[in-house]
C-alpha positions as CSV (number, residue, x, y, z in Angstrom):
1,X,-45.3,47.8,8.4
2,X,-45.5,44.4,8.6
3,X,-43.5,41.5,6.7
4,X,-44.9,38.3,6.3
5,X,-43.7,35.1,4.1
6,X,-46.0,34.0,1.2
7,X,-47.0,30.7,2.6
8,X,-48.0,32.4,5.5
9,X,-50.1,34.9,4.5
10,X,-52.1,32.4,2.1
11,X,-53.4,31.1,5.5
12,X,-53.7,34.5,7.0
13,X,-55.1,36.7,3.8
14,X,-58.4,37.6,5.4
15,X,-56.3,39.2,8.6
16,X,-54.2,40.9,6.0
17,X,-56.4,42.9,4.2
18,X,-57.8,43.9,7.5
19,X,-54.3,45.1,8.8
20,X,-54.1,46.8,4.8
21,X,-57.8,48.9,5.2
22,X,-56.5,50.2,8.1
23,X,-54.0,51.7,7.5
24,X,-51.5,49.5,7.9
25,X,-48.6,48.4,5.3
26,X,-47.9,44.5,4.8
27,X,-45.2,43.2,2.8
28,X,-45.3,40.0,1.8
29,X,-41.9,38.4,1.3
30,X,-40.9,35.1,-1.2
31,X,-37.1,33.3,-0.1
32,X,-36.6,36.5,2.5
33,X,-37.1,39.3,-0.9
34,X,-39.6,41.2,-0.8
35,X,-42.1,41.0,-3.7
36,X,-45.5,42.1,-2.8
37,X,-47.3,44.9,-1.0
38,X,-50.6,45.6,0.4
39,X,-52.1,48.6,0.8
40,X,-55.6,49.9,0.6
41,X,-56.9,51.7,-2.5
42,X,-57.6,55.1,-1.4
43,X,-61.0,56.7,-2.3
44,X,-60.2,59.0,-6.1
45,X,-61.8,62.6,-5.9
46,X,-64.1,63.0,-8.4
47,X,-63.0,64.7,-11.3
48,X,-63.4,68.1,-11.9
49,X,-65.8,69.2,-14.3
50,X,-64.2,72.5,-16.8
51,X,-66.9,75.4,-16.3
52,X,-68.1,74.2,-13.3
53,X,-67.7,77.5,-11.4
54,X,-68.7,79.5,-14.6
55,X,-70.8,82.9,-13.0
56,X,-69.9,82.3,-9.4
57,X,-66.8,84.7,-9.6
58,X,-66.8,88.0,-11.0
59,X,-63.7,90.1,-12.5
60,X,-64.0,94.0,-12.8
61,X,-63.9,95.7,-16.0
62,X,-60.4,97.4,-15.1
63,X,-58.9,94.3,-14.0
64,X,-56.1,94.6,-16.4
65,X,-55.4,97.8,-16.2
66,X,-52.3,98.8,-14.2
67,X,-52.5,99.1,-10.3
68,X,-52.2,102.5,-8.7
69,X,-49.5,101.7,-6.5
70,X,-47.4,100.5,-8.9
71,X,-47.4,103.5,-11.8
72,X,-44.1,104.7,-10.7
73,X,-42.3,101.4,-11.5
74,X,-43.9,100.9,-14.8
């Protein structure tokens, strides 16, 4: 993490953003406070579509039905 004044990092924004994609955390700081940070965007998954695994997975007719091991405690 790196802090770094306003006017400064006008003059050095290019560097910045390098320092941000790669992993690196800068704060930029107004009158000593912080008030900005920059980080890179992380790449979003894409969304997952609803049914997209429809017939790939299979469920056997007595699926509900109670297991043998645990008759005793039923």
């Amino acid at each position: 993490m790196q802090n770094i004044d306003v006017n400064q990092a006008k003059q050095q924004l290019h560097q910045l953003i390098e320092q941000a994609v790669g992993g690196n955390e800068v704060i930029i700081t107004k009158s000593g406070q912080p008030v900005v940070r920059l980080v890179a965007i992380t790449k979003r998954r894409d969304q997952r579509q609803f049914g997209s695994a429809k017939g790939l997975i299979e469920m056997s007719d007595d699926f509900d039905e109670q297991l043998e091991d645990f008759r005793d405690y039923m």
